[in-house]
Short mmCIF file of the C-alpha atoms (twelve columns), coordinates in Angstrom:
data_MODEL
# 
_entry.id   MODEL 
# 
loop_
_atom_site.group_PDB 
_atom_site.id 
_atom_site.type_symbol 
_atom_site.label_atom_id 
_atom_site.label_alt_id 
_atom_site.label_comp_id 
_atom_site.label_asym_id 
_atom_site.label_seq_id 
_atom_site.Cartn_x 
_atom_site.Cartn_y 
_atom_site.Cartn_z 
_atom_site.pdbx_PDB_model_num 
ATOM 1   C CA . UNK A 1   -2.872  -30.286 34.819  1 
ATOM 2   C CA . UNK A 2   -1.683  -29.888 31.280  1 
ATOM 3   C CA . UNK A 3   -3.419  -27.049 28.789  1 
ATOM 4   C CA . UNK A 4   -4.707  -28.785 25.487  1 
ATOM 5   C CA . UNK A 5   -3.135  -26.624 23.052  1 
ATOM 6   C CA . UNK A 6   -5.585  -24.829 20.699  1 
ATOM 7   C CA . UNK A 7   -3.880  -25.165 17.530  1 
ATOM 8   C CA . UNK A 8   -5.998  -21.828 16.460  1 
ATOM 9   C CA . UNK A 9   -4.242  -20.184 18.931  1 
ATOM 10  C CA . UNK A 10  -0.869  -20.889 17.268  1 
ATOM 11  C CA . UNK A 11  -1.782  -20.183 13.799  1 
ATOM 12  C CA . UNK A 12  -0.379  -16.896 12.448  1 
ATOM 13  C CA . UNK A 13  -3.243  -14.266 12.352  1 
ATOM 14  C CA . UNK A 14  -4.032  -12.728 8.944   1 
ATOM 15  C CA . UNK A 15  -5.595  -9.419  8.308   1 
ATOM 16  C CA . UNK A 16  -7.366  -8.696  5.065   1 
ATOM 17  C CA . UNK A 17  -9.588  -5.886  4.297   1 
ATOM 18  C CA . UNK A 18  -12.904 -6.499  3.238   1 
ATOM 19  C CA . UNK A 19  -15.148 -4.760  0.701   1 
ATOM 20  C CA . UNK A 20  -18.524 -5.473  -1.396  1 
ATOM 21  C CA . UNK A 21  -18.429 -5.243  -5.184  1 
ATOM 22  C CA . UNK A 22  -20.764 -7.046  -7.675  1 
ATOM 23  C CA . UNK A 23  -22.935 -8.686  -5.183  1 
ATOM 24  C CA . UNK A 24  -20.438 -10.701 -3.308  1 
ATOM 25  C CA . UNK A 25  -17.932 -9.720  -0.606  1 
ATOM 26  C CA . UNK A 26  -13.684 -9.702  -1.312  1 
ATOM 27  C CA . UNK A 27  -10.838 -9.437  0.670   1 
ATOM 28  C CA . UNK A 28  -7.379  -8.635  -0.159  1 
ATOM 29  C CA . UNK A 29  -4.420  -8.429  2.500   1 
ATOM 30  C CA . UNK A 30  -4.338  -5.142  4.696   1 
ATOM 31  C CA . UNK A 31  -0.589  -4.970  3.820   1 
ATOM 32  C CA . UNK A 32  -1.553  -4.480  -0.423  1 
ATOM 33  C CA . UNK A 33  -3.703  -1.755  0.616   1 
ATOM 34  C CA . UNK A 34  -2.125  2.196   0.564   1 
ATOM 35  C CA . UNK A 35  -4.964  3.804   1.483   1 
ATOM 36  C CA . UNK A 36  -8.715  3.896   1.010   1 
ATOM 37  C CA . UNK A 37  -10.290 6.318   -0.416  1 
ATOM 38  C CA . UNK A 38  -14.173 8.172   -1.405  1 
ATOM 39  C CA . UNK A 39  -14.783 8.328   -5.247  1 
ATOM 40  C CA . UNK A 40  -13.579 11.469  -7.389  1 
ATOM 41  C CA . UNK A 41  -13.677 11.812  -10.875 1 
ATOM 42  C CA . UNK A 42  -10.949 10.567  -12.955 1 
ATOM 43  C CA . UNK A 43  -9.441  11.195  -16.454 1 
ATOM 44  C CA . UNK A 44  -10.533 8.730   -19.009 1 
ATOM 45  C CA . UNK A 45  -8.317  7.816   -21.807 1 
ATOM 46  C CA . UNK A 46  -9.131  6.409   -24.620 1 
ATOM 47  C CA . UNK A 47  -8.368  2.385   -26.029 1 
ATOM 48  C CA . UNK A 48  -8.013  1.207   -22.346 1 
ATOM 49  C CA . UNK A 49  -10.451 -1.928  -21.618 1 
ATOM 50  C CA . UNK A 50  -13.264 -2.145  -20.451 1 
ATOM 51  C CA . UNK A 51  -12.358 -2.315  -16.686 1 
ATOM 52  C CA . UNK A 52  -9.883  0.548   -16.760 1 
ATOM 53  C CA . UNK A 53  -11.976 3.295   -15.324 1 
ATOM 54  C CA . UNK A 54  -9.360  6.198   -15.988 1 
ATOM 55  C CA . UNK A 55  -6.625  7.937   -14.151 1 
ATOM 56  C CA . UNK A 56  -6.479  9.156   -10.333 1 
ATOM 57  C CA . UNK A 57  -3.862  11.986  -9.532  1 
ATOM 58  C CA . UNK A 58  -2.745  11.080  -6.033  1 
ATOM 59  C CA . UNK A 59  -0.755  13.373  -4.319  1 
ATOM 60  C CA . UNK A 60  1.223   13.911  -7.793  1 
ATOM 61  C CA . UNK A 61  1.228   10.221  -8.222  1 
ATOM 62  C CA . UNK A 62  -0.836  8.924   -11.483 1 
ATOM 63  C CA . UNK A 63  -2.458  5.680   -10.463 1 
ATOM 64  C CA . UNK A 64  -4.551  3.919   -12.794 1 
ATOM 65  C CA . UNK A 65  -7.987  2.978   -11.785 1 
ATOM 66  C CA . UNK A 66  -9.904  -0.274  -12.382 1 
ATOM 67  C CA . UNK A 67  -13.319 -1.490  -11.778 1 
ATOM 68  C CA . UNK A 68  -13.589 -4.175  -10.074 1 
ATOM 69  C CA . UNK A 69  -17.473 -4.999  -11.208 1 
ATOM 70  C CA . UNK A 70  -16.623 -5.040  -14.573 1 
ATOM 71  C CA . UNK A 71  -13.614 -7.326  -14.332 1 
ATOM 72  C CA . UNK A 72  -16.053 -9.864  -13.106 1 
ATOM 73  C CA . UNK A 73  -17.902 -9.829  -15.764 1 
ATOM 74  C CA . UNK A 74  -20.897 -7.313  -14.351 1 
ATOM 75  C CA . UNK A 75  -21.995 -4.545  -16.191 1 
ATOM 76  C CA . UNK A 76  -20.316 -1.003  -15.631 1 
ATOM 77  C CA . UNK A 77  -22.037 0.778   -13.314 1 
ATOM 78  C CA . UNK A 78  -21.303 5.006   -13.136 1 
ATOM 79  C CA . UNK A 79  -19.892 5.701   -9.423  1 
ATOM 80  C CA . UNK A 80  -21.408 7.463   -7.186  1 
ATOM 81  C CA . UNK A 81  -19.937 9.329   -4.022  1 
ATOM 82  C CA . UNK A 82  -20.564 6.065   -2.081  1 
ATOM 83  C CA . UNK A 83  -18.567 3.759   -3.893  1 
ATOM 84  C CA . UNK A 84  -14.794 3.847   -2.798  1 
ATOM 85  C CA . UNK A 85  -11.704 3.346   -4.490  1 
ATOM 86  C CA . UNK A 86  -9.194  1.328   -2.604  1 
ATOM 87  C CA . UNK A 87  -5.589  1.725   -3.439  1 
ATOM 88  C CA . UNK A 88  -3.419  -0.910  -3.707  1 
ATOM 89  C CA . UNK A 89  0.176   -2.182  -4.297  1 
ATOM 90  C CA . UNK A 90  -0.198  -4.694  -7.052  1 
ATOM 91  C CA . UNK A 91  3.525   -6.601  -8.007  1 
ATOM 92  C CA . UNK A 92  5.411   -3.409  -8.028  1 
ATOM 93  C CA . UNK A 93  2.397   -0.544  -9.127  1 
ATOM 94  C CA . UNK A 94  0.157   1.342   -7.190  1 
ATOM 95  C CA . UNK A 95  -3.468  1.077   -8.552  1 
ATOM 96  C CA . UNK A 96  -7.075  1.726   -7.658  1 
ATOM 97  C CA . UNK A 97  -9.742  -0.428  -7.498  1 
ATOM 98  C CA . UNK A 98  -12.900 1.095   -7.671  1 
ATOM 99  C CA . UNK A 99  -15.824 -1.244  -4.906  1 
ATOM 100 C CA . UNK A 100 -19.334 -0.887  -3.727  1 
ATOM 101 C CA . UNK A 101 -18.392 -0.334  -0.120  1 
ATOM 102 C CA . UNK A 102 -15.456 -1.309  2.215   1 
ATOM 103 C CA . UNK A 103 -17.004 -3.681  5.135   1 
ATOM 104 C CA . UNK A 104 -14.285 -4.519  7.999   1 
ATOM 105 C CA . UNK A 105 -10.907 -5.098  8.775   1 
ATOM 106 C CA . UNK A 106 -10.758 -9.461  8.554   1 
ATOM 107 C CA . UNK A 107 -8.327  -11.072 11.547  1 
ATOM 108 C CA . UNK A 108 -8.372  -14.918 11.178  1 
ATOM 109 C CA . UNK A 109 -5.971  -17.581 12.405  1 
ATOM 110 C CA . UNK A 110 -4.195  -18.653 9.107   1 
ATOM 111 C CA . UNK A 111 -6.269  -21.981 9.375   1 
ATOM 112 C CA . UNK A 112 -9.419  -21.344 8.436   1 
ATOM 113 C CA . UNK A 113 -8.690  -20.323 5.140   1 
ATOM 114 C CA . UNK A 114 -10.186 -22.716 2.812   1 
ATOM 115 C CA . UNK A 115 -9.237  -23.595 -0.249  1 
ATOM 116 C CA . UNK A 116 -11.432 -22.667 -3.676  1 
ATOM 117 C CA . UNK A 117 -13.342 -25.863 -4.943  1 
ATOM 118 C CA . UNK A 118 -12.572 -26.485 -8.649  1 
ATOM 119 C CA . UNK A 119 -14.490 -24.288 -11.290 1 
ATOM 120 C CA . UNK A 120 -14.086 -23.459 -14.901 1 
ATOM 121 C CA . UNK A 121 -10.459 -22.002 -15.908 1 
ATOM 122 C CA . UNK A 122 -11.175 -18.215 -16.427 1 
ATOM 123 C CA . UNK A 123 -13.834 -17.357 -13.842 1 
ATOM 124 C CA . UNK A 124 -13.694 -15.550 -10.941 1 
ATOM 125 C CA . UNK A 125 -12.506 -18.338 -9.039  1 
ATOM 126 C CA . UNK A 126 -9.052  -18.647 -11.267 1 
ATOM 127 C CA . UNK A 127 -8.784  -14.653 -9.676  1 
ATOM 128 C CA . UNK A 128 -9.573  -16.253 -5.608  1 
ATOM 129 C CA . UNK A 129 -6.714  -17.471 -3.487  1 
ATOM 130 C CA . UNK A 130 -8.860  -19.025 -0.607  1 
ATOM 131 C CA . UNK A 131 -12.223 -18.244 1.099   1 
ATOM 132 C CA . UNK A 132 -12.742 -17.417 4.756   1 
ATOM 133 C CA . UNK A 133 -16.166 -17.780 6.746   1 
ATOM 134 C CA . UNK A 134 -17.378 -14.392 7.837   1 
ATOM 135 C CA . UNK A 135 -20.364 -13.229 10.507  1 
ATOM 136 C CA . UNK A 136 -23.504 -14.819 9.203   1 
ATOM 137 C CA . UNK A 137 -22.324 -17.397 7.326   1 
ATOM 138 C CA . UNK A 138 -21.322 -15.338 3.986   1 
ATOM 139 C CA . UNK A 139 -18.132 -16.606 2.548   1 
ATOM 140 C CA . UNK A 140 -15.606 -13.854 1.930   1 
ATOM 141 C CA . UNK A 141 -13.389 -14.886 -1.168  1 
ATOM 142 C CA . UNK A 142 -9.738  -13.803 -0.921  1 
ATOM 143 C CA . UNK A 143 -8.203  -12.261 -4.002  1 
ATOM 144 C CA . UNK A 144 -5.178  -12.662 -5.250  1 
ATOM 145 C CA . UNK A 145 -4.845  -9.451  -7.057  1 
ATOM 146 C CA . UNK A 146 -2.353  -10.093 -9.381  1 
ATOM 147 C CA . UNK A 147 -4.469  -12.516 -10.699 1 
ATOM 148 C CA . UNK A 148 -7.157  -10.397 -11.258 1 
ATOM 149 C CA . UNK A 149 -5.322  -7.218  -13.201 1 
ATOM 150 C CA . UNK A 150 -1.871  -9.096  -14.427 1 
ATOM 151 C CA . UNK A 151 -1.641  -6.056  -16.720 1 
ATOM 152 C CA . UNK A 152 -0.648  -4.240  -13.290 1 
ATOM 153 C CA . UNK A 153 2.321   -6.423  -12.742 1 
ATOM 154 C CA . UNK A 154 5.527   -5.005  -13.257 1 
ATOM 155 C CA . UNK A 155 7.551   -6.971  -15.591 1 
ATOM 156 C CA . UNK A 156 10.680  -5.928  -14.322 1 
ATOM 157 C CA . UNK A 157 14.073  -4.873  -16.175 1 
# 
């Protein structure tokens, strides 16, 4: 007898880490993110916009840290010791992105990432590489973070 193959089963399995921030849940690639971390207070400078949150001193590293609410276009909310910052590499910097929560570690077959339906140039959807079905029907969307802070790119030489 001859095995159907299960083309799911082929598909290259993708890990993205998942997280909550303005209402709806995100995911970027495991292999962006450094290292997770709880809140701590960071230095705020002046002139920065409005989602720059401040400065983070990691480990002798300064790493600039954004807010991920307020880059969508939700109001600034003051952290608290549950929100988290997630650190990630974003095109040559390491930056932190401050969330709501981290949810789960995301392991899907390439496959079922679907594409983002059309929607207004400048929304959060310009900022979404694909969207994945999660547990309980929620949609996570799948960011493509260079999208979503192009300041953070490096411009190179």
């Amino acid at each position: 007898m001859t095995a159907i193959p299960n083309p799911e089963a082929r598909a290259e399995l993708r890990q993205f880490v998942t997280f909550r921030a303005a209402g709806g849940a995100y995911g970027v690639p495991i292999t962006s993110v450094r290292e997770i971390r709880q809140w701590a207070p960071v230095t705020a400078l002046p002139d920065q916009p409005a989602h720059t949150f401040g400065l983070l001193n990691l480990r002798g590293t300064i790493v600039p840290v954004h807010d991920l609410r307020v880059r969508f276009g939700a109001p600034r909310v003051e952290p608290t010791p549950e929100h988290v910052v997630v650190i990630v590499w974003i095109g040559g910097r390491t930056v932190g992105v401050i969330v709501d929560s981290v949810s789960d570690i995301l392991a899907i077959p390439g496959n079922r990432i679907r594409p983002v339906p059309m929607a207004p140039a400048g929304g959060v959807a310009a900022m979404v590489s694909g969207l994945v079905p999660a547990a309980g029907g929620e949609m996570v969307a799948l960011l493509d973070l260079e999208a979503v802070f192009p300041e953070c790119t490096d411009p190179g030489p």
